[in-house]
Backbone bond lengths (Angstrom), bond angles and torsions (degrees), N, CA, C in turn:
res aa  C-N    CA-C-N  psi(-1)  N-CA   C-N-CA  omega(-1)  CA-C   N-CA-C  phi
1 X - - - 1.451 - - 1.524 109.89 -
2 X 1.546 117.75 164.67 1.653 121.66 -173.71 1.617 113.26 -105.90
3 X 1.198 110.04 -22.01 1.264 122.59 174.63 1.488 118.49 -56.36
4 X 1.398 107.88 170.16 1.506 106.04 -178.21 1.426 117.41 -83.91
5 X 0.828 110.48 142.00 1.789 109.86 163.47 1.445 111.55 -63.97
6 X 1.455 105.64 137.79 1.386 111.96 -174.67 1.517 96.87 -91.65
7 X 1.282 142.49 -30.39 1.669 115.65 137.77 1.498 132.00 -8.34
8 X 0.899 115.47 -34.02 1.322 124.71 -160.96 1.768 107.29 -121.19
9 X 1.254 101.89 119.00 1.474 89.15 -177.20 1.511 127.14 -101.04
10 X 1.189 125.40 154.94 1.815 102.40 -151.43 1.354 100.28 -92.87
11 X 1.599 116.96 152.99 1.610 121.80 -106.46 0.533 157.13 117.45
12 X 1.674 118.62 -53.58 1.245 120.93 168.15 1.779 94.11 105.22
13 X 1.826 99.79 -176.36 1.755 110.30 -130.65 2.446 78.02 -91.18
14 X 1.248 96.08 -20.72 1.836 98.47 167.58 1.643 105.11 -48.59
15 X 1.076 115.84 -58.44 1.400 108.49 -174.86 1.394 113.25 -85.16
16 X 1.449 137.50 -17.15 1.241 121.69 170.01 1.298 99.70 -62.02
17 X 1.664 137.93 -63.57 1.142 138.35 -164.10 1.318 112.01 -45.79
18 X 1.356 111.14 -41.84 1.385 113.91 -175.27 1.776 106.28 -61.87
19 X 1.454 134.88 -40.26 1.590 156.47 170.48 1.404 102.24 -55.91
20 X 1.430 122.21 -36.75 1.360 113.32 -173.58 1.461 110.90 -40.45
21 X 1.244 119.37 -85.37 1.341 113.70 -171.12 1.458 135.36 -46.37
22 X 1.106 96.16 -22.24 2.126 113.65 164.75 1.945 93.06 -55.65
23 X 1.154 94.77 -84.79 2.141 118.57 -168.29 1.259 100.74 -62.35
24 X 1.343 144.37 8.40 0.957 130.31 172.46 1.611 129.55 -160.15
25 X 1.608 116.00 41.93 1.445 117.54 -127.85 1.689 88.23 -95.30
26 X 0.784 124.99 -13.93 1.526 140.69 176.18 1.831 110.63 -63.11
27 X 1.423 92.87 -52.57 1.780 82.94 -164.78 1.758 81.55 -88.10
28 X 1.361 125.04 -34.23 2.143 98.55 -173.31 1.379 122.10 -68.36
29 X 1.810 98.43 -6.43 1.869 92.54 159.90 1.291 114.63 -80.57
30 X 1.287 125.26 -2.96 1.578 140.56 -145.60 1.505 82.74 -90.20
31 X 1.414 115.87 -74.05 1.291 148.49 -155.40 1.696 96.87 -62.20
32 X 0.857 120.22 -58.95 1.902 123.14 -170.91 1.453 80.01 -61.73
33 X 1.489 133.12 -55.84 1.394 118.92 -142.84 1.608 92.74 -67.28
34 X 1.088 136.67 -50.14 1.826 128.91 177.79 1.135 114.04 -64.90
35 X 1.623 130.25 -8.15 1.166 114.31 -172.90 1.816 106.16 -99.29
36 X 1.892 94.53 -20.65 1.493 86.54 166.07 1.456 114.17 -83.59
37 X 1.494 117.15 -20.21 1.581 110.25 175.58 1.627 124.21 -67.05
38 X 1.519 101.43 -11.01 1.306 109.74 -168.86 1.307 96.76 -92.46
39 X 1.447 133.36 -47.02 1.648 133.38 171.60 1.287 124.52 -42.43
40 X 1.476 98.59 -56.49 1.889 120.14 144.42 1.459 105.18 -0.68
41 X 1.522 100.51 -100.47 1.108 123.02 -156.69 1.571 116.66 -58.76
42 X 1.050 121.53 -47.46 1.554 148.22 172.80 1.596 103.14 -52.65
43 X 1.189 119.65 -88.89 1.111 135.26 -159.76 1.894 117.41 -98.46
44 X 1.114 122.39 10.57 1.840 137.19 165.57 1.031 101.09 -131.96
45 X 1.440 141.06 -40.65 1.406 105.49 -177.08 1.483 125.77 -96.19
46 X 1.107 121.21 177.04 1.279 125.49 174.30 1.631 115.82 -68.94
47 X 1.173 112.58 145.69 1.302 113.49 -169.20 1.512 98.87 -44.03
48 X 1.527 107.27 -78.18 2.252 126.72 -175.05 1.567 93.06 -52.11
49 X 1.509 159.24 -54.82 0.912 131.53 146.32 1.673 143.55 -32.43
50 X 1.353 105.94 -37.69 1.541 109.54 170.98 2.197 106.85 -61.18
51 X 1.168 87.06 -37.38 1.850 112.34 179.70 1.636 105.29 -36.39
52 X 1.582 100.67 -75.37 1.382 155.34 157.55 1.747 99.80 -7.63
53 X 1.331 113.15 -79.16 1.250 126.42 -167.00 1.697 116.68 -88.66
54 X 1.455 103.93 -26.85 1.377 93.44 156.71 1.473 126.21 -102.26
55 X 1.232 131.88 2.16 1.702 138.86 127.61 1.423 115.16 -18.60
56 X 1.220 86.28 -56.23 1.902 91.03 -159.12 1.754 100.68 -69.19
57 X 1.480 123.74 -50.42 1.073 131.43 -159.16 1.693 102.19 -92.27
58 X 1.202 132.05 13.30 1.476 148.76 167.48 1.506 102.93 -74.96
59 X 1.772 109.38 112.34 1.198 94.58 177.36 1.833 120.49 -112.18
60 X 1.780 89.77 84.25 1.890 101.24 176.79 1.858 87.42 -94.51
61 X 1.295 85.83 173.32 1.454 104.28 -174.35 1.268 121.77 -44.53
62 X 1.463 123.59 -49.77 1.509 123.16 179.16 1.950 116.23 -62.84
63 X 1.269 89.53 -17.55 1.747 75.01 167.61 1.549 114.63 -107.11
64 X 0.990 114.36 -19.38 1.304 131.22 162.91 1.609 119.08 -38.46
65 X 1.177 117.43 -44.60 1.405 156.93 -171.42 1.563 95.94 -92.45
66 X 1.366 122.91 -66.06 1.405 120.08 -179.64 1.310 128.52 -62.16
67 X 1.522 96.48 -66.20 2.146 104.75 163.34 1.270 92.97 -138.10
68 X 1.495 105.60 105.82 1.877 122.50 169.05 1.906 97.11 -67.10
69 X 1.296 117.64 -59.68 1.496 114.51 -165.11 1.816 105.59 -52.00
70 X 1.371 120.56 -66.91 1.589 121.08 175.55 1.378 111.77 -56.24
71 X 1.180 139.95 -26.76 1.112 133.97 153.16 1.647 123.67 -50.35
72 X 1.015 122.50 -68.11 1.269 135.16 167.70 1.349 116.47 -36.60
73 X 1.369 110.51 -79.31 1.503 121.48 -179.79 1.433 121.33 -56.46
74 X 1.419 98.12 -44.61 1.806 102.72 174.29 1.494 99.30 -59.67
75 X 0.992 146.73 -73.30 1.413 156.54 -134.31 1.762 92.45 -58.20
76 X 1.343 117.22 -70.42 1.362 107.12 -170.84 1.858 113.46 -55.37
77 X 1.111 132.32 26.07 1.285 148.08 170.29 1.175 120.35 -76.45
78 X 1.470 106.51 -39.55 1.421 102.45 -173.10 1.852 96.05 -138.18
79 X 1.655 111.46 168.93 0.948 115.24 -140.46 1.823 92.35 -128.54
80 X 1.673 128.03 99.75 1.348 120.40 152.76 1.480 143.53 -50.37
81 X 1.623 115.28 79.43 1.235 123.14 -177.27 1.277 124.68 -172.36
82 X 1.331 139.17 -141.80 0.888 147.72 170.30 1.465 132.02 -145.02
83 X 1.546 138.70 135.24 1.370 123.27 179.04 1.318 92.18 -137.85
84 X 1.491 128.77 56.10 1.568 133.27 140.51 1.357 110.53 -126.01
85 X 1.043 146.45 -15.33 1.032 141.98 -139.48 1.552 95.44 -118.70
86 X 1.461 148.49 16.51 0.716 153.70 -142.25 1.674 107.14 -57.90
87 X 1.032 159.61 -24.87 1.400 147.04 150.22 1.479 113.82 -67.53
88 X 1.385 124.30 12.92 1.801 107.60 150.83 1.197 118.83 -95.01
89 X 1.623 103.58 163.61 1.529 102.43 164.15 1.370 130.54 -43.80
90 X 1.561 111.02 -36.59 1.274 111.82 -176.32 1.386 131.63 -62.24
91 X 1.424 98.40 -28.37 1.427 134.85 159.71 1.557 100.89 -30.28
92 X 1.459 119.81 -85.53 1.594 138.47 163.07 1.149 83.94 5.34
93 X 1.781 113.74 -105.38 1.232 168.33 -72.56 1.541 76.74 -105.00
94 X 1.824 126.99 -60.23 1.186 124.85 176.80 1.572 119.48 -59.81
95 X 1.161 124.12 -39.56 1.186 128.13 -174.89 1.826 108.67 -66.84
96 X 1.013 116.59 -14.54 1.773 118.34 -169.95 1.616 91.53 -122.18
97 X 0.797 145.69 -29.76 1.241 132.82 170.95 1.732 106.11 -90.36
98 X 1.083 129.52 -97.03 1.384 113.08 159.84 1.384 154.85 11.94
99 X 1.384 92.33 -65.46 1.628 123.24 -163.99 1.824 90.38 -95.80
100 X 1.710 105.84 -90.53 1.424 93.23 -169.07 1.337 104.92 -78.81
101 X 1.409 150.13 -26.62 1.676 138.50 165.77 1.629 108.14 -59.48
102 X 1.005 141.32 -31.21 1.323 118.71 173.12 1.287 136.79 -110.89
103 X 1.637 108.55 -32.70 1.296 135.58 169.58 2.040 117.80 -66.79
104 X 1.509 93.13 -54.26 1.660 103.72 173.31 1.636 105.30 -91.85
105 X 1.024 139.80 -46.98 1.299 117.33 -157.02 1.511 108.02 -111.46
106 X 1.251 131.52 -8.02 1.164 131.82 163.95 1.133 112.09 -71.81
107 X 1.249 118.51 -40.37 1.886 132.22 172.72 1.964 100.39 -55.59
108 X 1.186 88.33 -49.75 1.496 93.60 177.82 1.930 116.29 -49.53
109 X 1.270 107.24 -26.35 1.706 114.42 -160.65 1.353 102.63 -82.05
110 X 1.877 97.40 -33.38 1.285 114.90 -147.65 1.748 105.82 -88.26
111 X 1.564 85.21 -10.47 1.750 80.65 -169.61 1.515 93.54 -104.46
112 X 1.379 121.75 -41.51 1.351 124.29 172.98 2.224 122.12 -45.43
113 X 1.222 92.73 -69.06 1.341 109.14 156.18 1.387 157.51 -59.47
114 X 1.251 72.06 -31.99 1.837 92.31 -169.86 1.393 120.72 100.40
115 X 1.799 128.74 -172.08 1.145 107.25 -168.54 1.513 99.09 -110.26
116 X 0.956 133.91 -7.81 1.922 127.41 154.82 1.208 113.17 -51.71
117 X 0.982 125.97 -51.83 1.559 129.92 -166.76 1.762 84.17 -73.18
118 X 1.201 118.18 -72.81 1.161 100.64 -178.98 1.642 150.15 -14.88
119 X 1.730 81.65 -62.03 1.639 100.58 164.61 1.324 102.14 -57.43
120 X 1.496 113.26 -79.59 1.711 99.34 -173.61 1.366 140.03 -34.07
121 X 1.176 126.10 -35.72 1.526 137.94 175.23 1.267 94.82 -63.71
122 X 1.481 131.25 -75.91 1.754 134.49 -169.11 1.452 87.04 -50.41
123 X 1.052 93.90 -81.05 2.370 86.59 -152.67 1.442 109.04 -65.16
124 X 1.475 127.55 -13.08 1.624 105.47 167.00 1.142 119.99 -77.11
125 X 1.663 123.56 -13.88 1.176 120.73 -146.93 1.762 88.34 -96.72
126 X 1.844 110.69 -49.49 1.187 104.14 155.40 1.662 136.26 -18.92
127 X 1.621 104.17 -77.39 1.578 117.97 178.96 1.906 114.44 -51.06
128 X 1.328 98.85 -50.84 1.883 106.66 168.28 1.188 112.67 -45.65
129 X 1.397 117.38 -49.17 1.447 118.47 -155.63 1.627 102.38 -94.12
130 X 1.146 114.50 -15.86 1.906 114.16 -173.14 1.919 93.64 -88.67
131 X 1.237 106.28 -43.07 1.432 110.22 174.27 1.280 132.74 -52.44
132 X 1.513 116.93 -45.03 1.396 140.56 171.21 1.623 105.20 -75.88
133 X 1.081 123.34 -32.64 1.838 127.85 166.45 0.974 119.14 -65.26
134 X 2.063 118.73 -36.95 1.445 123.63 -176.80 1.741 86.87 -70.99
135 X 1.298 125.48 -53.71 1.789 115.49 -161.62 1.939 100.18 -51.18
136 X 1.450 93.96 -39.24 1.724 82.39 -161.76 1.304 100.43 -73.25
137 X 1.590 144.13 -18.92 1.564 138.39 159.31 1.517 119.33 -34.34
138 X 1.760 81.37 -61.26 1.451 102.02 -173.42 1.296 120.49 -46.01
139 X 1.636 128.08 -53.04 1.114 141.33 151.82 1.721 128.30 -35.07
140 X 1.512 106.56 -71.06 1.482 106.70 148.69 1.712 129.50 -39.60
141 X 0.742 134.11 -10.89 1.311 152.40 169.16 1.261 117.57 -62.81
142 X 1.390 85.89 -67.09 1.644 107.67 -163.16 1.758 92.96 -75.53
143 X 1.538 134.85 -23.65 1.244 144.73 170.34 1.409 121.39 -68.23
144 X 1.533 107.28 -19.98 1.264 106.38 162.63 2.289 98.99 86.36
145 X 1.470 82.83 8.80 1.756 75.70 179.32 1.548 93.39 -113.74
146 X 1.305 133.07 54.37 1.700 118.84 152.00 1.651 83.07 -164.66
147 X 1.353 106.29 144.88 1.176 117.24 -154.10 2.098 94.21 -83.28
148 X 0.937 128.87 -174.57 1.839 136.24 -151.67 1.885 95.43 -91.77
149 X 1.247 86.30 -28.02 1.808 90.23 -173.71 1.246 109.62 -91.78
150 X 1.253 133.94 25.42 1.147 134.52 -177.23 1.671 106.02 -87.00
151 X 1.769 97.84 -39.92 1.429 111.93 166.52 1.850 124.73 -29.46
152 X 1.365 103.53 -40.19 1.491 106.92 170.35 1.300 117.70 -107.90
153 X 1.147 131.09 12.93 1.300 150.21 -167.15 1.891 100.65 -48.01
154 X 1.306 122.24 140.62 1.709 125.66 -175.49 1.216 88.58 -86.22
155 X 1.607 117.64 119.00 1.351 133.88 -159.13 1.413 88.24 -148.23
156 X 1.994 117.89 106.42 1.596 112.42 172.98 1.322 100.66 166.29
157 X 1.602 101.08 145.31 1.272 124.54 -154.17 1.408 149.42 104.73
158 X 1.758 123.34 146.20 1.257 102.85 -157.77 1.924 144.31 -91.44
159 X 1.671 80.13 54.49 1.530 76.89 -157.30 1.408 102.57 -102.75
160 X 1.897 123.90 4.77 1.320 104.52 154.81 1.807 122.19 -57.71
161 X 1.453 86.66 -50.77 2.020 102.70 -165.76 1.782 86.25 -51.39
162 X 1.768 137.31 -35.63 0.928 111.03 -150.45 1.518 112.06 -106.76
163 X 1.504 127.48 17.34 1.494 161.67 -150.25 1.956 68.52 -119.35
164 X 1.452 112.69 -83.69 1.595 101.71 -162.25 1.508 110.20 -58.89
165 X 1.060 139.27 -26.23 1.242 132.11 -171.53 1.852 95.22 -86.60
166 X 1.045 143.75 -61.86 1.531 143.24 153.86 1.254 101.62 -4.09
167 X 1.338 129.51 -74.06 1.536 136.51 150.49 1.478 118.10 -3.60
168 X 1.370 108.73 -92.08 1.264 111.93 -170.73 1.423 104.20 -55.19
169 X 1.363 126.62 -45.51 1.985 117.33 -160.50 1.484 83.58 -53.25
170 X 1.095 165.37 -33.02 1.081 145.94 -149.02 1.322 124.66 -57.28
171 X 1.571 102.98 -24.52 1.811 117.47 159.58 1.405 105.09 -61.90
172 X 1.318 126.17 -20.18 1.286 115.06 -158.33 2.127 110.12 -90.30
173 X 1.769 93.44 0.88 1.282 104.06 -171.20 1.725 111.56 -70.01
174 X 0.720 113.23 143.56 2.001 98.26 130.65 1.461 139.07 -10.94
175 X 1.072 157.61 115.13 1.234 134.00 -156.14 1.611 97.62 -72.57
176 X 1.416 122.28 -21.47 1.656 116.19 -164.70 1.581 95.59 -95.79
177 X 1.086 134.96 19.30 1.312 113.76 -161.59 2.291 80.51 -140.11
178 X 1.208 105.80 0.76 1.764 91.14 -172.96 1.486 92.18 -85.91
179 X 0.933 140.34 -55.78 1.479 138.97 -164.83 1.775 106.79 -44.73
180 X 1.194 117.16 -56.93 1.497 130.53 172.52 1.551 114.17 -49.11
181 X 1.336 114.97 -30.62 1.589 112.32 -164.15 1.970 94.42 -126.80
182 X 1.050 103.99 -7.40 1.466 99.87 153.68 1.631 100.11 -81.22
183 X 1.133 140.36 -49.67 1.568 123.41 -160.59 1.792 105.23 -85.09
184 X 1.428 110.79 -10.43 1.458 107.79 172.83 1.881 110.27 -86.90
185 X 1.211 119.21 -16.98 1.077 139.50 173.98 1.721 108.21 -50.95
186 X 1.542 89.23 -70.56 1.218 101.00 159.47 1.462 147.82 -13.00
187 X 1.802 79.35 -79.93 1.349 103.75 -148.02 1.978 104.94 -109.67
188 X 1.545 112.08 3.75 1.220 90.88 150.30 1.502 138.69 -92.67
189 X 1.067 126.25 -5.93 1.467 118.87 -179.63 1.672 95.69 -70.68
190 X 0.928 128.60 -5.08 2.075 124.89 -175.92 1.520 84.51 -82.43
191 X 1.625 138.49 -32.22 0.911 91.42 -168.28 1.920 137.19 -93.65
192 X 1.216 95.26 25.67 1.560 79.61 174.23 1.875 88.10 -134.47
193 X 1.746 118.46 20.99 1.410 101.82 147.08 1.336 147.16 1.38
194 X 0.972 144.50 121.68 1.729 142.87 -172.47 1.814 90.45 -105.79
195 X 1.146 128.04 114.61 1.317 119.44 -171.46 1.510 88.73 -129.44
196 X 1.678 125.99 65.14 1.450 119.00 165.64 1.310 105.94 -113.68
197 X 1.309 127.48 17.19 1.249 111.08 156.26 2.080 102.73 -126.91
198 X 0.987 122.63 -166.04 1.163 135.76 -169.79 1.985 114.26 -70.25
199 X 1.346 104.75 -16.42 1.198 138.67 177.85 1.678 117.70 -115.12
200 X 1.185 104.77 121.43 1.945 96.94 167.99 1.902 104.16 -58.62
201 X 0.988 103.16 166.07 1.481 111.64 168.88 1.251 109.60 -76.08
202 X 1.366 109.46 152.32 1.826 139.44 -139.40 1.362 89.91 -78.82
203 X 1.391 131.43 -32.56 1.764 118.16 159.75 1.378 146.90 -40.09
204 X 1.754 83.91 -39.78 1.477 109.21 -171.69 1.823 99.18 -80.18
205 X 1.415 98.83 -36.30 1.609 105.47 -164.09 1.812 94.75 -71.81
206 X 1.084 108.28 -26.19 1.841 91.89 -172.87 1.498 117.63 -83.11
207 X 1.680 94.84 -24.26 1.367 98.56 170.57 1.535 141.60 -74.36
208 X 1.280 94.23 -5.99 1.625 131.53 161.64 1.364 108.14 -72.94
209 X 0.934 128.55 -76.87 1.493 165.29 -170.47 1.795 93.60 -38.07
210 X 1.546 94.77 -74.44 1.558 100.91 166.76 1.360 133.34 -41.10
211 X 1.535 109.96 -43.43 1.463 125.08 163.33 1.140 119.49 -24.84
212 X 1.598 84.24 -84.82 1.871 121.26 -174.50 1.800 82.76 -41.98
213 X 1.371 141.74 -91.33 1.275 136.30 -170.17 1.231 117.00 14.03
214 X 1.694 101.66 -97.52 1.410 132.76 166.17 1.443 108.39 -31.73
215 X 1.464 145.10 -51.64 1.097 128.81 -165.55 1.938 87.50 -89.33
216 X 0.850 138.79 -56.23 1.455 113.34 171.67 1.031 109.05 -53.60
217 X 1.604 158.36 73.89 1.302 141.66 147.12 1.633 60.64 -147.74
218 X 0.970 160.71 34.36 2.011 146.14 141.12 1.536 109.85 -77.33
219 X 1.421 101.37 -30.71 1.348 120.62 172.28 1.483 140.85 -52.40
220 X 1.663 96.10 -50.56 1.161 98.09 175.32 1.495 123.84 -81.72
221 X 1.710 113.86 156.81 1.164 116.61 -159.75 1.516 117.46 -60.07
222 X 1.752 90.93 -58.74 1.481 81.85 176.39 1.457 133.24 -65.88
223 X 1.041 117.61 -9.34 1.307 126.30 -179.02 1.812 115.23 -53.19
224 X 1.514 83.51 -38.55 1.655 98.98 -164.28 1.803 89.56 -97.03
225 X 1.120 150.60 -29.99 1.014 150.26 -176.06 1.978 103.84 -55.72
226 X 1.690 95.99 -65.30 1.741 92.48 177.73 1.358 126.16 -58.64
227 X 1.782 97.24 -8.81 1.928 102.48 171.83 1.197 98.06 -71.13
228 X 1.204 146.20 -52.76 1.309 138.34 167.94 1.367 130.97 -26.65
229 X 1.305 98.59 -68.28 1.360 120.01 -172.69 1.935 110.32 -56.66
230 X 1.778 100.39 -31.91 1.263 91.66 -172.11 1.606 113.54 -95.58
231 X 1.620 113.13 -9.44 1.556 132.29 -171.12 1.662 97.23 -64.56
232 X 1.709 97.94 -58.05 1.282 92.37 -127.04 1.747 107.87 -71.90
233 X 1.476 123.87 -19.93 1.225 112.76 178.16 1.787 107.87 -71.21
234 X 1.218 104.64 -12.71 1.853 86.75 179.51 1.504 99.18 -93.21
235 X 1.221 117.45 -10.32 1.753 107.26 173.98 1.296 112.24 -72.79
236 X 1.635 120.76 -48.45 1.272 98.02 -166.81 1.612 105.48 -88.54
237 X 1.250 137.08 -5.13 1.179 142.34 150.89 1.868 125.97 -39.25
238 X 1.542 97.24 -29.39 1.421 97.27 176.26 1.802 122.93 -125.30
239 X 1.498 100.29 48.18 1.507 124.03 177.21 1.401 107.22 62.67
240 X 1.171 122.17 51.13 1.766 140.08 151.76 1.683 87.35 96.79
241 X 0.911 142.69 75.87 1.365 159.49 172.21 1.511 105.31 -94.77
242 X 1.512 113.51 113.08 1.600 94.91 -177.25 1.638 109.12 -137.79
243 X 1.192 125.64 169.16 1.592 127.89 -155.45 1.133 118.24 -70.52
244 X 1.760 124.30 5.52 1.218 133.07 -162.84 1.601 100.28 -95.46
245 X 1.001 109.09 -21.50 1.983 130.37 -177.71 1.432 98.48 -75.05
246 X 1.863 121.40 -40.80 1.217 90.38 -140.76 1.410 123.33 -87.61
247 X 1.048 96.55 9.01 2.286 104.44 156.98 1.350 130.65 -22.67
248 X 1.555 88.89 -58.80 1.837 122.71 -137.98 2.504 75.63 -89.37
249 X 0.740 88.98 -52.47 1.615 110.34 -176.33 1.487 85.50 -45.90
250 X 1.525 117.62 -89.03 1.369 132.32 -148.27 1.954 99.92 -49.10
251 X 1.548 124.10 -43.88 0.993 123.12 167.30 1.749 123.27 -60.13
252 X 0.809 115.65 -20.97 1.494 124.86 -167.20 1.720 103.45 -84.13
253 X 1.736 91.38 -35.91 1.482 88.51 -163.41 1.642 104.27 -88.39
254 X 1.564 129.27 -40.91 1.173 137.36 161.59 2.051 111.15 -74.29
255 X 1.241 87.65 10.98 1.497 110.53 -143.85 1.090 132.98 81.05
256 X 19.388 104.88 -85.21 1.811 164.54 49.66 1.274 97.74 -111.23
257 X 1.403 100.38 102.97 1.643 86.06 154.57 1.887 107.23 25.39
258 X 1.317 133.08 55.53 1.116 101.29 179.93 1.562 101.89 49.41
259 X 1.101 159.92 -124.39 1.487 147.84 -179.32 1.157 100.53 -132.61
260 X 1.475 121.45 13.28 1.455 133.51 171.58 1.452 128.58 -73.07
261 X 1.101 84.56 -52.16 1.762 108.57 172.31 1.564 123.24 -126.38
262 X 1.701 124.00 170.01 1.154 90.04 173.51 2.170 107.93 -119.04
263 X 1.218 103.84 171.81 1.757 105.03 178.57 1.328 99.94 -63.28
């Protein structure tokens, strides 16, 4: 469609920013809350304390096994990366998980959907995808292709939930532009893969894993039914405004380890 996205308020990206917190008040508490956990951690705690507290809330197998719930939940708290360092990879890695997975397209779920659906998509896609990664360890393990210490491996952060939510905005594309950013969706966490055993490393695999999620939840009926239900009064409200725009909008307005680790 040619019309504007009703994401986007006309104006220009001054007045979306200014709307953010109205359309999206859910994920910018989201966002302060990691950015103070990330200051936290970095800059108040002690180095062997910073260690300490994100150990515990790392969810590799042995805590998983020990406390699955604080593991889980704590972990998406804080955020693996960097936002000074802007010429590393990690840099990337924060900016697409972070930036457009939490900031743009979670905002996107949140304004489209609401904030249940919201939550659910980010943190199931998270919990599914860390769960289904611990089985494929587990397995690899026992194969002798991931080395014994993988078991405690620093496992944390939100770039499974934001790999599945990346996923879903993909409705939020263009119709000519979803095919392209569904296969980049994909297909960047492969690229800085560790492929020395028979398997990429268990980062790369969740971030896949997570993907695949999100683009199966495009599938289901109802899913796509409440896109309807919630589009269509702001479309025809903003002079034939229709859901094929609202991508280009949702970025404008919010705007692994390399596959090593995750954000």
């Amino acid at each position: 469609m040619n019309s504007q996205s009703p994401w986007r308020p006309s104006g220009g990206v001054l007045r979306a920013v200014r709307a953010y917190p109205r359309r999206a008040p859910l994920t910018l508490a989201y966002v302060c809350l990691l950015l103070v956990g990330h200051v936290w951690v970095e800059q108040w705690l002690s180095v062997d304390r910073a260690a300490d507290v994100l150990g515990h809330l790392s969810t590799n197998l042995d805590n998983l096994r020990d406390h699955p719930v604080s593991a889980l939940l704590g972990s998406v708290l804080f955020f693996d990366g960097t936002l000074t360092d802007v010429a590393s990879t990690d840099f990337v890695g924060t900016f697409i998980t972070l930036g457009l997975g939490v900031c743009c397209f979670l905002a996107w779920v949140e304004h489209r959907w609401g904030k249940r659906r919201a939550i659910a998509v980010f943190l199931g896609g998270h919990v599914v995808a860390t769960l289904l990664t611990a089985a494929v360890i587990v397995v690899a393990l026992r194969q002798g292709w991931y080395p014994a210490e993988v078991r405690q491996s620093l496992d944390y952060g939100v770039s499974y939930g934001a790999q599945t939510v990346l996923a879903v905005g993909t409705l939020a594309l263009p119709r000519r532009g979803r095919l392209p950013w569904a296969v980049f969706v994909l297909a960047w966490p492969l690229g800085g893969a560790d492929w020395s055993a028979p398997l990429p490393d268990f980062t790369t695999i969740g971030h896949v894993v997570a993907a695949v999620l999100g683009f199966g939840l495009l599938a289901v009926p109802a899913f796509r039914r409440q896109r309807v239900r919630a589009i269509t009064p702001l479309s025809t409200a903003t002079s034939g405004a229709g859901p094929d725009r609202g991508a280009a909008g949702a970025v404008e307005g919010g705007s692994s380890e390399g596959a090593a680790r995750r954000r």
